[in-house]
C-alpha positions as CSV (number, residue, x, y, z in Angstrom):
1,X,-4.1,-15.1,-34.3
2,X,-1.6,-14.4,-31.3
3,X,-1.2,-11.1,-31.8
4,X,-5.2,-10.1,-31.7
5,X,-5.9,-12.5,-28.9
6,X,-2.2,-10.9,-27.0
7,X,-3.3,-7.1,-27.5
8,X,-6.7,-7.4,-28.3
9,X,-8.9,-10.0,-26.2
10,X,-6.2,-10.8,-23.2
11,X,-6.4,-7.2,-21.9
12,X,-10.5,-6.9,-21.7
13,X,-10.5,-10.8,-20.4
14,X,-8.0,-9.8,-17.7
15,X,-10.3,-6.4,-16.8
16,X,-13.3,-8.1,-16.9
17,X,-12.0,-10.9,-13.9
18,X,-10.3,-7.8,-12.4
19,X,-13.9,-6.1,-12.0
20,X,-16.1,-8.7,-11.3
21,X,-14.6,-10.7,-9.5
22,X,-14.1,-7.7,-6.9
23,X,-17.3,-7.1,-6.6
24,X,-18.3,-10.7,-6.5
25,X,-15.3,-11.0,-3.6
26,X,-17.0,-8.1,-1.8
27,X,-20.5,-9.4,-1.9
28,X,-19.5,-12.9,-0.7
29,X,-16.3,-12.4,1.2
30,X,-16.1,-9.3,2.9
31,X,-14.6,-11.4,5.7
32,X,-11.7,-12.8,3.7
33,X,-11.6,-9.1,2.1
34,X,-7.7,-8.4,4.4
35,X,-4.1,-8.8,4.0
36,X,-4.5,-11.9,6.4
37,X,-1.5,-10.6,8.3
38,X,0.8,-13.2,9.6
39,X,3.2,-10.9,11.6
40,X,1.8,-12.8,14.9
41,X,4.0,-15.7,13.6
42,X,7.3,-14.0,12.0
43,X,8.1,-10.4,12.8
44,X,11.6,-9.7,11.8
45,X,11.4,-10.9,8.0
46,X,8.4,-9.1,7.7
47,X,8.9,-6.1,8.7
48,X,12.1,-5.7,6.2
49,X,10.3,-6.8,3.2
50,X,7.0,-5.3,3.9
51,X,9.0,-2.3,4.3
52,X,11.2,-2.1,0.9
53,X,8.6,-3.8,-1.1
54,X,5.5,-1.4,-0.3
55,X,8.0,1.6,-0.7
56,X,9.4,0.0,-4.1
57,X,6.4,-0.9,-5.3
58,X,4.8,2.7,-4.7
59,X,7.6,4.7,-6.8
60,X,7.1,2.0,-9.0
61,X,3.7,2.4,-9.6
62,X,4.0,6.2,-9.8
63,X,7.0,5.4,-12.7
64,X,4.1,3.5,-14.3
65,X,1.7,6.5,-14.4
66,X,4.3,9.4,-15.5
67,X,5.4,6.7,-18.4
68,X,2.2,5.6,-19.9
69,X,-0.8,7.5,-18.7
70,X,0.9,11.1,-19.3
71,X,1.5,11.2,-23.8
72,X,4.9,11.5,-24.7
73,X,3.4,15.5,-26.0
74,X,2.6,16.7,-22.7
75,X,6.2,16.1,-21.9
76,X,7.5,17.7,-24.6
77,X,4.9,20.8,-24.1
78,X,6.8,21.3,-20.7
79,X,9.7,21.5,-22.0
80,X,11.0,17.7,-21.0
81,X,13.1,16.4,-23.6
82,X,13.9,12.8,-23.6
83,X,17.2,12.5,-22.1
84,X,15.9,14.3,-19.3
85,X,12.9,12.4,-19.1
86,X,15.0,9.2,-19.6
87,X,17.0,10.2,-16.5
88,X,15.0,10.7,-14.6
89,X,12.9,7.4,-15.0
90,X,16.6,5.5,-14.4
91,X,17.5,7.8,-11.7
92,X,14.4,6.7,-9.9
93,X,13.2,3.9,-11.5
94,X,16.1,1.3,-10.6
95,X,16.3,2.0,-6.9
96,X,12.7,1.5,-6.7
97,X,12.6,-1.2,-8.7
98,X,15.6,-3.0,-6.5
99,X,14.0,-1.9,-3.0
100,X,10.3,-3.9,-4.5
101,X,12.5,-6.8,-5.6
102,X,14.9,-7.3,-2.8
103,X,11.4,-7.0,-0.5
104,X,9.3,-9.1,-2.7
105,X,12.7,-11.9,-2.2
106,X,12.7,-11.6,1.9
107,X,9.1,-12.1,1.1
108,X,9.1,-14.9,-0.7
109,X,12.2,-16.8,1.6
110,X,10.1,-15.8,4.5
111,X,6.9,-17.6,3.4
112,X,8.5,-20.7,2.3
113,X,11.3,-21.3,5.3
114,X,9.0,-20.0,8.3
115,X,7.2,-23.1,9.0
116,X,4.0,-21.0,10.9
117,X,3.7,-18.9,7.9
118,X,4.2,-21.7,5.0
119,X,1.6,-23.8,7.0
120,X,-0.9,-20.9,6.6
121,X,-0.2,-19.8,2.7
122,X,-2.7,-20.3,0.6
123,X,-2.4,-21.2,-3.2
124,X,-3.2,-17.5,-3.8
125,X,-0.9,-16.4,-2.4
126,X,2.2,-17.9,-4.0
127,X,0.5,-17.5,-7.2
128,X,0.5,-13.6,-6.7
129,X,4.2,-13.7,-5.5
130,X,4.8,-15.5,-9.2
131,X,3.5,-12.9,-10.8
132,X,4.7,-10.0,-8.9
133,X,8.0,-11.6,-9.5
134,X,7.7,-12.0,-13.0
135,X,6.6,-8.4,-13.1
136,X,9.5,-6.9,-11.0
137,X,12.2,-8.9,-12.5
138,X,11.2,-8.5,-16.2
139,X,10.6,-4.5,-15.5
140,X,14.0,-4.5,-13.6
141,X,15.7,-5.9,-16.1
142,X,14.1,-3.9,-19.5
143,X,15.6,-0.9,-17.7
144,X,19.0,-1.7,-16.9
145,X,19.2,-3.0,-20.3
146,X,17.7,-0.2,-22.0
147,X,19.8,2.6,-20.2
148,X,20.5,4.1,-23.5
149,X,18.1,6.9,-24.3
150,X,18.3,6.6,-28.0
151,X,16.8,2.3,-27.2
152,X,13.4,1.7,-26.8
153,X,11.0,3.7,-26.0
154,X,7.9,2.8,-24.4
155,X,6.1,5.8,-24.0
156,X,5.5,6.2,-28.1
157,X,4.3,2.0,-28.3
158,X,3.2,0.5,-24.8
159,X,1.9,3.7,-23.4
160,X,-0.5,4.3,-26.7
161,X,-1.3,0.8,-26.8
162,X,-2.7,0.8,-23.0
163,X,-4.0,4.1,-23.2
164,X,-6.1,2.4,-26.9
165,X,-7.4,-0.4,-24.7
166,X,-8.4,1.7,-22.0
167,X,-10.4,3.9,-24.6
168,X,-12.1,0.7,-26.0
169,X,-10.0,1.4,-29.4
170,X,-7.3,-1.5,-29.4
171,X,-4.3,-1.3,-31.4
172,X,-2.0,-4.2,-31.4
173,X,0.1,-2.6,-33.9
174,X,1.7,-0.7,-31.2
175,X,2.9,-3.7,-30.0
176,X,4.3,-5.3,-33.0
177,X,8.1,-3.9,-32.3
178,X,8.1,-4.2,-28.2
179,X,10.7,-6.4,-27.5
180,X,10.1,-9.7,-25.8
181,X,10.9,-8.9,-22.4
182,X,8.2,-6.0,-22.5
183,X,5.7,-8.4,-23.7
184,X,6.1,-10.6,-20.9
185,X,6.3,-7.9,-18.7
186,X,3.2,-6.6,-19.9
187,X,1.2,-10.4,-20.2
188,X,2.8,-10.7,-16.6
189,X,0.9,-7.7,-15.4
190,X,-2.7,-8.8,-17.1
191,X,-1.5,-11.9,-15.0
192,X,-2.1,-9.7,-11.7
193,X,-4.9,-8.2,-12.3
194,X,-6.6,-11.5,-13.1
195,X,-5.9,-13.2,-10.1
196,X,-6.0,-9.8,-8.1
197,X,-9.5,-10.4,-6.9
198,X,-9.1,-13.9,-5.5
199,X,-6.0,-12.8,-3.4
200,X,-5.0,-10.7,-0.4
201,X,-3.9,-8.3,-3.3
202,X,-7.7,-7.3,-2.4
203,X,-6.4,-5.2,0.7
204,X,-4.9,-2.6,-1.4
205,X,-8.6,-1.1,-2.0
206,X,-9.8,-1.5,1.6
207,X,-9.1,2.8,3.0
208,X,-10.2,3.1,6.7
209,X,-12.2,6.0,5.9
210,X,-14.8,5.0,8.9
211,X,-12.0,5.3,11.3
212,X,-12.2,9.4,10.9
213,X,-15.6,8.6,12.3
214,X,-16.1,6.3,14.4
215,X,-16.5,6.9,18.6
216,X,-13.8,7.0,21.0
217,X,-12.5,3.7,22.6
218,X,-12.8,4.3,26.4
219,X,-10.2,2.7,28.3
220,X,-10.5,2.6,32.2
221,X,-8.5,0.7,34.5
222,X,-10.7,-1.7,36.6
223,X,-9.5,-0.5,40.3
224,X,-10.5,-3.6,42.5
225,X,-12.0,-2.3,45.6
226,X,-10.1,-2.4,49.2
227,X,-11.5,-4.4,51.6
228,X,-10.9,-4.0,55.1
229,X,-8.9,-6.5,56.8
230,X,-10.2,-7.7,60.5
231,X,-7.3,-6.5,63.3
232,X,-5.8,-9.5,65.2
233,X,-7.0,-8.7,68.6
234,X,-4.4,-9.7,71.2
């Protein structure tokens, strides 16, 4: 019964809070809908780990998309064989993954050593930076220790699982041989997107498309008039 309720029920419970619990968020807290910035109380740590992790977590992402979105056939239509494709997921892969994880860290240390910023975290928000650190390190880790491109490869069992689940035709049997540190790297991730909604994860969605149209902001420097002195008459 682990196996179905793993690959089968976890994924669609997970999308489900993912969806509606954004659009509950946004039609009872559009004022809590930010990244609640703290960079008023701690600029230095933050600006370092904002910095790598946003980067990392970008290339990251993209990794994601190339590896499980795009069939293992389109690859092979181009051309790509699998030692190239396998290079080029390492080649890119690890620094981005080590730029997300040394950012998420100075993260992490910031929130819990700057008293200003520890006094304002919310349980939210060290529950994201648990997951996100689950995620980075067990993602990290499957691909320094799969650096041989004859090991595992996810883009003929994980990809065709996600891509089943996202089709409404689940098959855990892709996941039967994944081993254990891409399950929990997988669970990890249905993990984020569950507690997405009730997090500052929620600022990720927020595009300032208004901005393009809004009016000018007029500023004018408030000149206080000159008065004219009396002369001392002598």
């Amino acid at each position: 019964m682990l196996r179905p309720f793993l690959w089968v029920i976890l994924p669609y419970i997970s999308l489900t809070i993912f969806i509606s619990g954004h659009i509950w968020r946004y039609q009872y807290d559009q004022f809590g809908w930010t990244s609640k910035s703290s960079e008023i109380l701690e600029k230095k740590q933050l600006r370092l780990g904002s910095l790598l992790f946003h980067w990392g977590i970008l290339f990251v992402f993209a990794g994601h998309v190339m590896g499980i979105f795009i069939p293992e056939s389109v690859y092979a239509t181009l051309g790509i064989t699998e030692e190239t494709y396998h290079l080029i997921a390492l080649v890119g892969g690890i620094p981005a993954g080590l730029a997300a994880l040394i950012g998420l860290l100075i993260l992490i240390r910031r929130r819990a050593t700057v008293k200003r910023v520890r006094a304002t975290s919310s349980r939210g928000d060290w529950i994201a930076l648990f997951f996100l650190a689950v995620v980075i390190l067990t993602g990290l880790s499957a691909t320094l220790f799969n650096i041989d491109s004859n090991g595992f490869d996810y883009r003929t069992t994980i990809g065709p699982w996600f891509r089943s689940v996202l089709a409404f035709r689940p098959n855990p049997a892709y996941m039967e041989q994944v081993p254990i540190i891409f399950q929990i790297h997988v669970i990890a991730a249905l993990g984020i997107f569950a507690v997405w909604p009730f997090t500052r994860l929620v600022h990720i969605f927020s595009l300032p498309l208004r901005y393009f149209n809004r009016s000018y902001v007029v500023y004018r420097k408030h000149m206080p008039k000159q008065t004219d002195q009396p002369h001392d008459i002598y």
